[in-house]
Every structure is written in C-alpha cells, then in structure tokens.
C-alpha positions as CSV (number, residue, x, y, z in Angstrom):
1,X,6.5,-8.7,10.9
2,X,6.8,-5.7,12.4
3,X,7.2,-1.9,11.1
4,X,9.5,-1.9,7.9
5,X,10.5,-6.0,7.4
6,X,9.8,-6.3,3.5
7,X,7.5,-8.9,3.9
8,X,4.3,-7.0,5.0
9,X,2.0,-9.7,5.1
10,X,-0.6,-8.7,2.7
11,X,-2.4,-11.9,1.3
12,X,-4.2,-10.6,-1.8
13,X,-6.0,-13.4,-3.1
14,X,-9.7,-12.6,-3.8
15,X,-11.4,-10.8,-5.9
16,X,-11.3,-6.6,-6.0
17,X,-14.9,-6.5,-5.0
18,X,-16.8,-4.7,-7.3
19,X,-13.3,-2.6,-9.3
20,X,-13.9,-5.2,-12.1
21,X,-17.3,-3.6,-12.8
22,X,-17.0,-0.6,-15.1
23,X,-18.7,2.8,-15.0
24,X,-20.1,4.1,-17.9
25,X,-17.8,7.1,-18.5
26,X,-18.4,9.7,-21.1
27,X,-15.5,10.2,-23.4
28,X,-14.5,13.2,-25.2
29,X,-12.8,12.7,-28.9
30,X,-9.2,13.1,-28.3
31,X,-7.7,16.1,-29.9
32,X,-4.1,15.6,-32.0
33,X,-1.6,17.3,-30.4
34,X,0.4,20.0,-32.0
35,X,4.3,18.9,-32.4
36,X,5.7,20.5,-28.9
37,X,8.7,22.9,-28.7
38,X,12.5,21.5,-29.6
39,X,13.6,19.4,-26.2
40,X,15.5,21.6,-24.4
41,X,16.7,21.2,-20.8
42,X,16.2,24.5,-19.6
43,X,18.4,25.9,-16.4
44,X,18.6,21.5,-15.0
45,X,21.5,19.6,-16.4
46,X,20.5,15.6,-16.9
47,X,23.8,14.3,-18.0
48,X,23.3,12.1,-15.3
49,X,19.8,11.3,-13.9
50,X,19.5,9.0,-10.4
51,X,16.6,8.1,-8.1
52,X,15.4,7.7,-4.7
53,X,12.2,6.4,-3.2
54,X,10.6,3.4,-2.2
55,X,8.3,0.5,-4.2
56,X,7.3,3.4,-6.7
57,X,10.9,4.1,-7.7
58,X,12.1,0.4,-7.8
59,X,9.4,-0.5,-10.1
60,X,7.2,-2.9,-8.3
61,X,4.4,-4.2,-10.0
62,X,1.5,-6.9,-9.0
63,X,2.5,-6.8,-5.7
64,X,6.2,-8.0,-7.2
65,X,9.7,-6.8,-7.9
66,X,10.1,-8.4,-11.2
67,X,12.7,-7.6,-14.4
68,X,9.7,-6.2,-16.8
69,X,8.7,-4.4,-13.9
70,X,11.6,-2.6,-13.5
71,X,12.3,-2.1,-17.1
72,X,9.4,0.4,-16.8
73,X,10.0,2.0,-13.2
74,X,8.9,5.7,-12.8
75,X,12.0,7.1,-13.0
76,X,13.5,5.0,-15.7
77,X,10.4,6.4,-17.9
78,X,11.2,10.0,-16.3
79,X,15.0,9.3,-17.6
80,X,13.8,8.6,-21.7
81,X,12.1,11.7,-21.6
82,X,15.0,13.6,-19.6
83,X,17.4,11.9,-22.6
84,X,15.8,13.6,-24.9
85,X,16.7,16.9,-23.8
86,X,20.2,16.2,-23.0
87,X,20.3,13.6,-20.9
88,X,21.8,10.0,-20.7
89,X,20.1,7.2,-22.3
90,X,21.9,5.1,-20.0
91,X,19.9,4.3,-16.7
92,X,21.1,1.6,-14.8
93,X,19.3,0.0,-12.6
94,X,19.6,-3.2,-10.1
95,X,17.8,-5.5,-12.1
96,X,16.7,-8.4,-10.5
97,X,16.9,-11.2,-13.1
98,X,14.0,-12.6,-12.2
99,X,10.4,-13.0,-14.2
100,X,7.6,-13.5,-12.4
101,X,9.6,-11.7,-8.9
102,X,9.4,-12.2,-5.0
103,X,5.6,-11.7,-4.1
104,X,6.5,-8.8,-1.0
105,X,2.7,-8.9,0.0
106,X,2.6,-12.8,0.9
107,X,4.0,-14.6,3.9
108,X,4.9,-17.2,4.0
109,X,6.7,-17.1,1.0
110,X,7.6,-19.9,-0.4
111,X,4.6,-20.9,1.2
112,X,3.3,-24.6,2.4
113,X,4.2,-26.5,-1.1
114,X,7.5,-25.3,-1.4
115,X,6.9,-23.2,-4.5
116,X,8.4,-19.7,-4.5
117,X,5.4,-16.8,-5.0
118,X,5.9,-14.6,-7.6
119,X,3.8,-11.6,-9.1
120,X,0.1,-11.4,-9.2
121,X,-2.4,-12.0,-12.4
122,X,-6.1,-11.6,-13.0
123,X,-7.4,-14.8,-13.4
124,X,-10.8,-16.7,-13.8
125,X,-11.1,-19.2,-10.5
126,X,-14.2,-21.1,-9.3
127,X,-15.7,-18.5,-7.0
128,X,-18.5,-16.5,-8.4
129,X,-20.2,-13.0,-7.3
130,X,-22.5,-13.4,-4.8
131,X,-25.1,-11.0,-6.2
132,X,-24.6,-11.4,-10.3
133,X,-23.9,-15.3,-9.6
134,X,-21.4,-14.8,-12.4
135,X,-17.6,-16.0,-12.0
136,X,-15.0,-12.8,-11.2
137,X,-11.7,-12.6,-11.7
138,X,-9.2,-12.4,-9.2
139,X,-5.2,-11.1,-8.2
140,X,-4.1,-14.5,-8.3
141,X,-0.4,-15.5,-7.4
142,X,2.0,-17.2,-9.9
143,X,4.0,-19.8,-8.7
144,X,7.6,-20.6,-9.6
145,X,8.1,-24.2,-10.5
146,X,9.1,-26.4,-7.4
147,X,12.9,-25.9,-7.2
148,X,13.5,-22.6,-9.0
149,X,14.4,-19.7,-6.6
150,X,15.6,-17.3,-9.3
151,X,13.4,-14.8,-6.8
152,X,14.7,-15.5,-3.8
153,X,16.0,-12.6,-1.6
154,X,18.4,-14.9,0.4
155,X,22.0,-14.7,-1.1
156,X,22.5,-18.4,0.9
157,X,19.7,-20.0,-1.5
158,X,20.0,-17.5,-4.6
159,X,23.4,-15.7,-5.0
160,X,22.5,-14.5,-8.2
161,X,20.2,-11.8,-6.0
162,X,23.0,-9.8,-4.6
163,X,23.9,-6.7,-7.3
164,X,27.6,-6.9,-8.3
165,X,27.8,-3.8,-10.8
166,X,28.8,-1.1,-8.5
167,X,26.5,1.1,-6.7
168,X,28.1,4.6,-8.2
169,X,27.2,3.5,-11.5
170,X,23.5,3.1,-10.2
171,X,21.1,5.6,-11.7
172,X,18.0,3.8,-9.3
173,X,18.3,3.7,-5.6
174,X,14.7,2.5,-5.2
175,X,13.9,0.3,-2.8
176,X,10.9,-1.8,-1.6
177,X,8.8,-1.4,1.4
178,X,11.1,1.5,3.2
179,X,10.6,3.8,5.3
180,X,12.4,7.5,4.9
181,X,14.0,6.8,7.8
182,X,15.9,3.4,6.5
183,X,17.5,6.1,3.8
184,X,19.4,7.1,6.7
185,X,20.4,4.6,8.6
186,X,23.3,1.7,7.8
187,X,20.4,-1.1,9.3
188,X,18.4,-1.5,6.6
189,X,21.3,-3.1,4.5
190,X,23.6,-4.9,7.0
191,X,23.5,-9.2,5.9
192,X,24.4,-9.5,10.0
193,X,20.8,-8.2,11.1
194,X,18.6,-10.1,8.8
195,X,16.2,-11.6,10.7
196,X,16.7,-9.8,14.2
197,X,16.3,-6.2,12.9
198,X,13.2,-5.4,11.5
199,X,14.9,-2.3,10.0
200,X,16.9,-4.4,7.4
201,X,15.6,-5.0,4.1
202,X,17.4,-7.6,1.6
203,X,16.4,-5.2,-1.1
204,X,18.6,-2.7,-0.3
205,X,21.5,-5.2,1.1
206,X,22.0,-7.0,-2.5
207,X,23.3,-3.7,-3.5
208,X,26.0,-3.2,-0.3
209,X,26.5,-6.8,0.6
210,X,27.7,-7.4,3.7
211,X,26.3,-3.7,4.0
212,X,28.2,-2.8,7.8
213,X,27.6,1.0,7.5
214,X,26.3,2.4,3.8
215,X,23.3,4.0,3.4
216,X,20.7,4.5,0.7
217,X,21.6,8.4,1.2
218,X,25.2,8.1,1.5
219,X,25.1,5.8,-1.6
220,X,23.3,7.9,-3.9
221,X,25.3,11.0,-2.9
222,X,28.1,9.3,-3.3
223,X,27.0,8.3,-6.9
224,X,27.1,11.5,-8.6
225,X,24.6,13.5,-10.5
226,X,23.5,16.5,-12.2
227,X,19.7,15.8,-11.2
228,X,17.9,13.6,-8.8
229,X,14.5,12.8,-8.4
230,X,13.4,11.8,-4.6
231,X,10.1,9.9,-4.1
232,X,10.3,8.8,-1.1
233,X,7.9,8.7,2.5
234,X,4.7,7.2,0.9
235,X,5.5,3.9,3.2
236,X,5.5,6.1,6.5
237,X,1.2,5.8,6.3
238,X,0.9,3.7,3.7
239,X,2.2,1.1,5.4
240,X,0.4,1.9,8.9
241,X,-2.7,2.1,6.6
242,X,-2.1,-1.3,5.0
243,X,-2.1,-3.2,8.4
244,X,-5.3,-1.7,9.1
245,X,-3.7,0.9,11.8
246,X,-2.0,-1.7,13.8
247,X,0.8,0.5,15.2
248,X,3.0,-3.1,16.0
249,X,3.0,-4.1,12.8
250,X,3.6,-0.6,11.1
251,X,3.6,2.2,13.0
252,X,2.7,5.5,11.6
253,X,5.9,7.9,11.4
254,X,5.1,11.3,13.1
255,X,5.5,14.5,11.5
256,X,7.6,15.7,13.7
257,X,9.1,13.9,16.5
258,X,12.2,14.6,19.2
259,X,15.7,13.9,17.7
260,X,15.8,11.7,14.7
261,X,12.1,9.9,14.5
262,X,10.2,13.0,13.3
263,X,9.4,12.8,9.3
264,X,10.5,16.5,9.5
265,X,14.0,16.1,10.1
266,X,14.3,13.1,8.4
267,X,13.0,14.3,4.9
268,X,15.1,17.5,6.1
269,X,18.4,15.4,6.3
270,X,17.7,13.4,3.3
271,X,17.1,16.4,1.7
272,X,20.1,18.1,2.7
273,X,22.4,15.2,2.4
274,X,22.2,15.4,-1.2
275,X,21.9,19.0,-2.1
276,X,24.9,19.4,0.0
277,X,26.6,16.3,-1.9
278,X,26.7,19.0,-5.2
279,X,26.1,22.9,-5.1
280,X,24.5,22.8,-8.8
281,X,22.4,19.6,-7.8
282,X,19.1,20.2,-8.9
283,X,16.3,18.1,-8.7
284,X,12.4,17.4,-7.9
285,X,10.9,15.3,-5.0
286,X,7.1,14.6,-5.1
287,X,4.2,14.6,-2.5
288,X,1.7,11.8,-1.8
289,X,-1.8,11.3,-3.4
290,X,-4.9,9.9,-1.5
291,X,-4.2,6.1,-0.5
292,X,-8.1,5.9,0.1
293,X,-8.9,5.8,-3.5
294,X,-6.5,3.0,-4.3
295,X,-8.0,-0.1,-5.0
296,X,-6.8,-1.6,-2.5
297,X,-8.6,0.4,-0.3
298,X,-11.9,0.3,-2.4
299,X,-12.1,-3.1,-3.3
300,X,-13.7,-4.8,-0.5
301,X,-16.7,-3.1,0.7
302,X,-17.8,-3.1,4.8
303,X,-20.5,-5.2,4.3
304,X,-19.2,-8.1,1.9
305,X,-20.1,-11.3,3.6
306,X,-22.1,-13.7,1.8
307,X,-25.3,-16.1,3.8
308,X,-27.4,-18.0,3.0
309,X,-30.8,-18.2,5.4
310,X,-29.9,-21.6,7.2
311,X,-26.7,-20.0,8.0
312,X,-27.7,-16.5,8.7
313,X,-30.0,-18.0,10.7
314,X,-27.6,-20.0,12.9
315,X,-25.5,-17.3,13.5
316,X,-27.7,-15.1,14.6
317,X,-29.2,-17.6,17.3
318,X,-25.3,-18.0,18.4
319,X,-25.2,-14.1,19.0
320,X,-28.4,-14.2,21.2
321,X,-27.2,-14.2,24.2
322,X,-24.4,-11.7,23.4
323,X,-27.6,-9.3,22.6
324,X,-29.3,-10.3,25.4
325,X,-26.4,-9.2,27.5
326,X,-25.8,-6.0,26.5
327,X,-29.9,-5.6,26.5
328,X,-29.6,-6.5,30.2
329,X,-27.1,-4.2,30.6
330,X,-28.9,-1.2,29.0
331,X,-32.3,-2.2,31.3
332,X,-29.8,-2.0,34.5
333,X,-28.3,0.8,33.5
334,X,-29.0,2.4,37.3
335,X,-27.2,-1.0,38.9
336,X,-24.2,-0.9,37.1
337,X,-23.3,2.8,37.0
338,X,-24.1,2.7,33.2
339,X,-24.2,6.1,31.5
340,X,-26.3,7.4,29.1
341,X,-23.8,8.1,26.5
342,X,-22.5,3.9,26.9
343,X,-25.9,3.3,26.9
344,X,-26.2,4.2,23.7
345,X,-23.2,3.4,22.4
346,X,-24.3,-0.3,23.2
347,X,-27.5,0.0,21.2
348,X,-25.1,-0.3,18.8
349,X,-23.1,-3.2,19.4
350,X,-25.9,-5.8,18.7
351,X,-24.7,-8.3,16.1
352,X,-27.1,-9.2,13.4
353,X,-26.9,-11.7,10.2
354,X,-29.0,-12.1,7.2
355,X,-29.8,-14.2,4.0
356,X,-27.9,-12.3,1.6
357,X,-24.7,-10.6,0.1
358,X,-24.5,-7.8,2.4
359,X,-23.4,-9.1,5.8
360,X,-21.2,-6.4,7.9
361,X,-18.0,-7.7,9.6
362,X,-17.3,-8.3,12.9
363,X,-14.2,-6.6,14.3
364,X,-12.3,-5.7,17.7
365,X,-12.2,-1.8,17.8
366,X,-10.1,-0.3,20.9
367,X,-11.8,2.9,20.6
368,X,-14.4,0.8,22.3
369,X,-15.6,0.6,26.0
370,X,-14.4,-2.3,27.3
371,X,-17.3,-4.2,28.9
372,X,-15.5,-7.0,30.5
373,X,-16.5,-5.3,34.2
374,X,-19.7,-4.5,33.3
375,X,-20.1,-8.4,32.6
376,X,-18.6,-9.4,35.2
377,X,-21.3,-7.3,37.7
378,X,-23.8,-8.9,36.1
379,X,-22.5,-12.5,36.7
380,X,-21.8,-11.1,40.5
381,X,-25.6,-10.0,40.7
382,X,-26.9,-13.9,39.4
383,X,-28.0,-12.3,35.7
384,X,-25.6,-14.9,34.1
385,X,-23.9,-17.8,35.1
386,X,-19.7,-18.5,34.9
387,X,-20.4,-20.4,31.6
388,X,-22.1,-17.5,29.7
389,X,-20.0,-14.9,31.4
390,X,-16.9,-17.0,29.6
391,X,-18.7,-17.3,26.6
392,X,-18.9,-13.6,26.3
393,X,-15.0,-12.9,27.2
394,X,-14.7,-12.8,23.1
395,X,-16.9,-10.3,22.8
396,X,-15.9,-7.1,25.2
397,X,-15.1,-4.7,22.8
398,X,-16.3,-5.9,19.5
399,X,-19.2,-4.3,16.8
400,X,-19.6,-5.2,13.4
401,X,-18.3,-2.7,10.4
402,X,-20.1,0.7,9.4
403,X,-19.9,2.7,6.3
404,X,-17.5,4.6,7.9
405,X,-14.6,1.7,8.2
406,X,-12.1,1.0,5.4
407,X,-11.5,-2.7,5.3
408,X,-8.1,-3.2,3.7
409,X,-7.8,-5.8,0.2
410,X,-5.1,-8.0,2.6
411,X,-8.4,-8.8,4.8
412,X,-10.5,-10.5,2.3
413,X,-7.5,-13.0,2.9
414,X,-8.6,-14.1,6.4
415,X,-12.8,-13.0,5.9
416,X,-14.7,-16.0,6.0
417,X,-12.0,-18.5,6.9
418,X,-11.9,-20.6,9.7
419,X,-9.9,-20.6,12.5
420,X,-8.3,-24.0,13.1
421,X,-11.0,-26.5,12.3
422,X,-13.7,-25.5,13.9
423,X,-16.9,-24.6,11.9
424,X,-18.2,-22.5,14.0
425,X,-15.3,-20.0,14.3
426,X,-15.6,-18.1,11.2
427,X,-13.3,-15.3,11.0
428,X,-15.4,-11.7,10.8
429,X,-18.4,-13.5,11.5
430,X,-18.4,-15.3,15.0
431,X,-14.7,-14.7,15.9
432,X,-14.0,-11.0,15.8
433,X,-10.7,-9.8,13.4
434,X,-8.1,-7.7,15.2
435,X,-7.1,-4.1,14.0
436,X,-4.5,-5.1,11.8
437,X,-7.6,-5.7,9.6
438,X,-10.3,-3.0,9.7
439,X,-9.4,0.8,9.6
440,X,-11.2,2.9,11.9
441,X,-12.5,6.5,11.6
442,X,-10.3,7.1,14.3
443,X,-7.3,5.8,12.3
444,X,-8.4,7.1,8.9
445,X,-8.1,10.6,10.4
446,X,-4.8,9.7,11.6
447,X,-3.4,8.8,8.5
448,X,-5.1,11.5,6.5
449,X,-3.9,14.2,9.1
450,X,-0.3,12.4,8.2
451,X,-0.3,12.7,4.9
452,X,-1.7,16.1,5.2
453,X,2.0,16.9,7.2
454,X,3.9,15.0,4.8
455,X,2.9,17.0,2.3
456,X,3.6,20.5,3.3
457,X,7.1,19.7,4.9
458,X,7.5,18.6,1.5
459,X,6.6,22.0,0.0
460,X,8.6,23.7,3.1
461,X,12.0,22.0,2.8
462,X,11.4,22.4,-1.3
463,X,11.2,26.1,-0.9
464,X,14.2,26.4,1.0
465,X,15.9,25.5,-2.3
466,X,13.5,27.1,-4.1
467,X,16.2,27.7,-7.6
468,X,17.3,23.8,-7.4
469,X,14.5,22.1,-6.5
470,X,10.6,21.1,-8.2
471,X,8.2,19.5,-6.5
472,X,5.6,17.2,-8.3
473,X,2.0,17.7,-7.1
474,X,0.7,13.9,-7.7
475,X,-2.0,14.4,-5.1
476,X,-3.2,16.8,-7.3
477,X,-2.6,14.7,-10.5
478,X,-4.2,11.4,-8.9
479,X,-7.2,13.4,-7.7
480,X,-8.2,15.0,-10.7
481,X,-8.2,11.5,-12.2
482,X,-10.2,10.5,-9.5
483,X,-12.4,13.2,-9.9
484,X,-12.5,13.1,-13.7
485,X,-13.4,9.1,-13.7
486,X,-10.9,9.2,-16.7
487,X,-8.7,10.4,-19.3
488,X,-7.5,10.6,-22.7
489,X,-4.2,10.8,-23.7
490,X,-2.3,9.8,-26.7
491,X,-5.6,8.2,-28.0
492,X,-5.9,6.1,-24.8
493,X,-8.0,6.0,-21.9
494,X,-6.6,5.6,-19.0
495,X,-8.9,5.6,-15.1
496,X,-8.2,5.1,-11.9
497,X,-9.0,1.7,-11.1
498,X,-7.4,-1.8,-12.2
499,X,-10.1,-2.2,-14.8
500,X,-8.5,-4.0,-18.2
501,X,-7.6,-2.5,-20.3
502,X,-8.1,1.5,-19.0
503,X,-6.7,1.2,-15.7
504,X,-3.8,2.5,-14.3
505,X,-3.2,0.3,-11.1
506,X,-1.4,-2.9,-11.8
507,X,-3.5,-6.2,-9.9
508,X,-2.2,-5.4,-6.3
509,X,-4.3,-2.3,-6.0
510,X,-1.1,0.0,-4.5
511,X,1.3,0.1,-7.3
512,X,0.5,1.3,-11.0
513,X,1.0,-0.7,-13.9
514,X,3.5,0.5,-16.4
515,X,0.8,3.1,-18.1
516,X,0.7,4.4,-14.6
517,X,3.8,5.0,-14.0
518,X,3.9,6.9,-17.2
519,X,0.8,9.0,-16.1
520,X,2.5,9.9,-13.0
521,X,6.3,10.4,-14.5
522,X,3.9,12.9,-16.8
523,X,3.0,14.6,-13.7
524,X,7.0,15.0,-12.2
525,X,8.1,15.8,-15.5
526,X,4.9,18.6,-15.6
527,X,6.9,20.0,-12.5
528,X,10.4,19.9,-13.7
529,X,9.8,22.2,-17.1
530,X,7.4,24.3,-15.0
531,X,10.5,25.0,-12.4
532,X,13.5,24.7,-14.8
533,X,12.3,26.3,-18.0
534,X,12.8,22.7,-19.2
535,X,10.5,22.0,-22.6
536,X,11.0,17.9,-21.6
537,X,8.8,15.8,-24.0
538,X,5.9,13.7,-21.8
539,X,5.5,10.6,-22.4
540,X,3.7,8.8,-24.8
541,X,1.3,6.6,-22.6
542,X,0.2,3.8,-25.5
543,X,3.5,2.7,-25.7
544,X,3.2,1.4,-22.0
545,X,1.0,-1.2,-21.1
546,X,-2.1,-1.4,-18.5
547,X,-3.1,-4.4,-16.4
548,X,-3.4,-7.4,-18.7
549,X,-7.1,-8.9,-19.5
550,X,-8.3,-11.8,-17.0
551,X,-6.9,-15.2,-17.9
552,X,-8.5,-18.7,-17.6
C-alpha cells in the first residue's frame, strides 16, 4: 500500500506487551456534582450539527468500522449533548450495517481461509509472558463465517456497502484512514480509480458512487448546517508514524509545502470552504494529542525478544563473524580511511543475544553509514574471503534497537517469524526488519516537529475567525490524562491505556473505545461553551462502555 490506500497493513495480533499490567493508581473519592446551569446554546445555533474528520469522526473502533461503533462516534456523542441545548436529535450517519466490520489494519483481508476479518477482541490464546510465565491476553481478530461479506468494501461482492440515503441529509462526513488532503480532492471517491489510485478510499466512495468529481468538502458544504465540527489531519503523521517512518508507504505531509501539498493551505482551504459555504457557520475544529503515548506505540517494548540459552547461544556464534568484521575494521582504522567518529559509531553495531526476555531487535536504520565499501577493502586486502564478504551483504547498515526507538504494535506481527522456511532467518533476530517497522530518533523528531506545526496552523487559521470558530485543545486533554495516570468522572475511572475495565483506548491501541470518545467529545464540547457562551451538558461517561474484559 502506499500513502492513503485504507488498508494500511497493520497486523495487530499479539499481545500489548506489558499495557495489560495495571499501575497501582491512587484514587480520590469522587465528588457529586452540583446540577449544572439550564442547557442553553449560547451565541452557536445546532439546529443542524455535521462532521468532518477521519477514523475518529467515523467511529472506528478495534481497528474496525463496525455499526456499534458508529452508533457511539465522537461527534454523534458531541450531537446528544448539542440536542440538548437546541439542537437536532437527529444525526444521521452512513451506517455500515455490518457487526463485527472490515478490519482496516489487516491485509490481506479476507486473508488465506477465505474468511472476511472483522474487529479486534481481547482474548486468552496459548502464548504466555515470557517473564511471569502466565498466559496474556491478546487483540485478536474475529472472523466472519466463511461466505458472509456483510463487511466487504467492494460494491461487486457486497452492494449493501454503498450508502443510498443522500449525502445532504448526512450529519457525519467521517471517513477512515484519510488524509486532509483527500477532503479536497474528487480521487479519493471515484469507483474508476480503485485499485490504481492510492488516493481513493471505498469509504468515502459508498457515499458518491460512481464518485467522478465530489468531494468530502464540497459534500459537507453542500449539506447545510448551523455548526460543524472538523477533526480532521491526525492521519497526515499518524499514519507516517504507523509505518514506522517509511515515507513509501505513508509519507509525512509537510507543514507547508509549494502549491497544494502543504498542510497549511490545505487545512486553510478546508477551512475556508466551509465557512465561506454559510456566513453564520460557526463551528470548532480540534488539534492532535501525543501519538507516542498510545498504546500502540507503548505496547511493545525495544527489547522484547524471548531466548532461551541453546538458542541465544547459536545466534550469537552466527553473528561472530559480523563482530569480527567490524572489529577488524576498527583495528584498521588507518588502512581504510576510517574516522574516529565511524569508529565509534561501529563500537556500536555489534550484535549480541542472551538467555532471557530481553533480547533487542535487529533493524536496518538509513541514518546509518553504509559499510558495504569498507567491506569490500577489506576482502580486496585478503582479511575476508568472497564467501564472508557475501555473507555480510545483509548486514551493511544494520544495529539492534536502543531505548531510544519506538517499535510500532503492527511489528510484533512480523518479530520472531520466519522468513520463508528457513530456521535460521528469523525476522529481528538474524534477518534485519526494514523501516516500515522501527521508528527512529531521527523520525520521532520528525513527526513530533509535525505535529508541533499542525497544531499551531490549527490555532492560526482558528483565529482568523476568531467569533465563529472554537478550537478543542485534546493535546492538552490527552496529556493531562497521561500525566494524571487517571480520572474520575461520573463515578468511573477512566486511564489512558486499554486496561479493562478503566481504559479509554479500544484493543487497537489508536482509536478509543466508546468511553473515550466521550472523554474526548467532553474536551470539544469544554471548547464550544468556553467560545460560544454555550452552557452544553458533558457527557455522562458510565453510560458508554470501555474495552470489554479478555475472553476465553
């Protein structure tokens, strides 16, 4: 896949090392509220309420669009509070119809037994911690029966996915896996490009099919309202971030950018699109939290691989020459025009194993001197022979992982599994992962330094309609959770993990649960009485529910 195809090839099937372990937290007694001020919507009109955004706005859950999913979306959450001080009850959105959903982080999908893959659960398998010895649960697929593709995103195979109710009577424009750029364009839901444009996403198609030249803008302007909500650019690192900084898979959208491709003018055009659709629109747009402290990001720790001593052992006799290379490179350093600065910078590419849990990974990282030359001098001078020097082609620009890396949840997909059937190609531990699969400091800065940009051209295009427009702060929402370990509210305790029954993200590790969703619609509707002089009532997060208890 590449960039924005909807099927981002994120296999989540182990365990979230370690985020089924829970801290001891220290809870305060929760206080009863005082009954809050009569509803009122302030200076904002909701008589009709729509959305924009991506996965967060559609309503994904467990790495799925599914109907219950949907049912309790952020902004159809947002839109029962917002009814309550004049607004519509009514918020239609494209359900899908489907229960367990299309899995958007698994590919193939169906995969080799036919069977469609739906939404994630925790479940009970036969693995076991490596350090308690004790069986962990795991996100664990659900499978349709053989034969049912009620989830299909293929009109040809499931015509029941294509929406048929009219997109102006849509109050949800979310879509999965976009980019703020496929807002704007007519790709991203034209039937003719599926499959050669990796621009066009079925998700937003159903709603426009054949789709030859609407957008998700266009179409939501077009729809009419007194108040929007816009969500929508969290995909633009996220995404990047997600395929470990693999800029072919995902690139990362600059901030700014000459014509069209900067995330400046495109949030500026979104923007502007539809304020310029209604002079009374009014409406908040929010900015983007830390991705670092998702789970998904958390869960699988740099040093992860389990080994016993026989195999430690072994592998650690198969990396002997490799050490002894770059040792012989280091003691010619003079011969082979070696600087210091390499020199020590191959100190530290010596591969090592041991018995135990905490074996580092082995990765490819490009920010690496490539050694290949350096090699080859020294088979040219008679230190190594054409058989070794091959043997070593693997291995010109590899180092295991540091505390420093951020190993994605998709790579505990591949970790560990062999390539082909060879035993003794074990990938991360004698054949080196590529960079969709390891997140470098180098990248991590990148994507921090993006958000970072994000976010204030968020706050600078919000202030240029500074009467008709609120802006969310859910980085500072998220991080205070973070930074709190937890929270109370309406008699629940709610942290930021996927921990049953307190957590707010749902099993994929990226998307909340429905309790999260609430938490965060708390936070937009926070912003929209704070701007409007709304008194809109927050809501009440124990009627949602978290991430379900493990199951056998």
């Amino acid at each position: 896949m590449k960039r924005n195809k909807i099927f981002y090839s994120v296999l989540l099937t182990v365990l979230m090392l370690g985020s089924c372990k829970q801290e001891v937290i220290q809870l305060q007694a929760p206080e009863t509220p005082a009954p809050g001020p009569t509803p009122n919507p302030g200076t904002a009109s909701f008589t009709k309420f729509i959305a924009i955004g991506n996965s967060y706005v559609a309503g994904v859950q467990a790495g799925a669009l599914f109907t219950d999913g949907q049912n309790n979306s952020l902004p159809a959450i947002i839109n029962k509070q917002l009814a309550q001080a004049g607004g519509n009850a009514t918020f239609t959105q494209p359900t899908i119809g489907a229960s367990l959903g299309y899995n958007l982080f698994i590919t193939p999908n169906p995969g080799s037994d036919n069977k469609v893959i739906g939404r994630l659960l925790l479940q009970y398998g036969t693995s076991t911690d490596c350090a308690t010895g004790k069986a962990s649960p795991k996100p664990t697929p659900q499978k349709y029966p053989l034969g049912n593709l009620e989830a299909v995103p293929n009109p040809a195979l499931n015509p029941s996915f294509l929406y048929t109710g009219g997109k102006t009577n849509l109050n949800n424009f979310g879509v999965p896996a976009i980019v703020l750029g496929q807002a704007l364009i007519s790709n991203t839901g034209n039937w003719a490009l599926a499959g050669t444009d990796p621009r066009f996403n079925p998700f937003y198609g159903r709603l426009s099919y054949p789709g030859t030249g609407s957008t998700i803008i266009g179409d939501a302007a077009a729809a009419g309202s007194s108040f929007f909500m816009f969500y929508l650019g969290l995909d633009d690192f996220f995404l990047y971030a997600a395929f470990g900084g693999d800029p072919t898979k995902a690139p990362l959208t600059p901030a700014t950018g000459a014509g069209a491709l900067g995330f400046d003018q495109q949030y500026a055009g979104a923007i502007g699109a539809l304020m310029g659709s209604n002079a009374n629109l009014k409406g908040v747009v929010g900015n983007f939290p830390d991705i670092f402290v998702m789970p998904h990001f958390t869960a699988v720790s740099y040093n992860p691989i389990p080994l016993d001593a026989a195999t430690a052992s072994a592998v650690s006799a198969g990396f002997a020459g490799y050490n002894a290379a770059l040792d012989g490179l280091i003691g010619n350093a003079g011969l082979f025009g070696i600087s210091d600065a390499l020199k020590a910078e191959l100190a530290t590419r010596k591969v090592t194993y041991t018995a135990g849990c905490t074996n580092k990974i082995l990765i490819i990282d490009e920010t690496l001197t490539n050694i290949a030359p350096y090699f080859d001098a020294m088979k040219a001078n008679g230190l190594i022979t054409q058989a070794q020097r091959d043997a070593l082609s693997p291995y010109v620009q590899v180092r295991q992982t540091t505390s420093t890396d951020i190993i994605p949840l998709s790579t505990g997909s591949i970790l560990g599994t062999l390539v082909g059937s060879d035993p003794t190609k074990v990938n991360g531990v004698t054949v080196p992962l590529g960079d969709q699969y390891c997140l470098i400091p180098t990248e991590i800065a990148a994507i921090r330094d993006a958000r970072t940009a994000y976010n204030n051209i968020i706050a600078n295009v919000a202030s240029s309609y500074s009467t008709r427009l609120a802006v969310a702060d859910v980085s500072a929402g998220m991080a205070a959770l973070v930074a709190a370990q937890a929270g109370v509210y309406n008699n629940v305790t709610i942290t930021p993990n996927i921990n049953p029954p307190t957590g707010i993200y749902s099993e994929d590790g990226v998307h909340p649960n429905s309790r999260g969703y609430a938490f965060i619609a708390n936070i937009f509707i926070g912003a929209i009485n704070s701007k409007f002089g709304a008194t809109v009532p927050l809501a009440d997060l124990s009627k949602y529910s978290a991430t379900a208890l493990p199951i056998p």
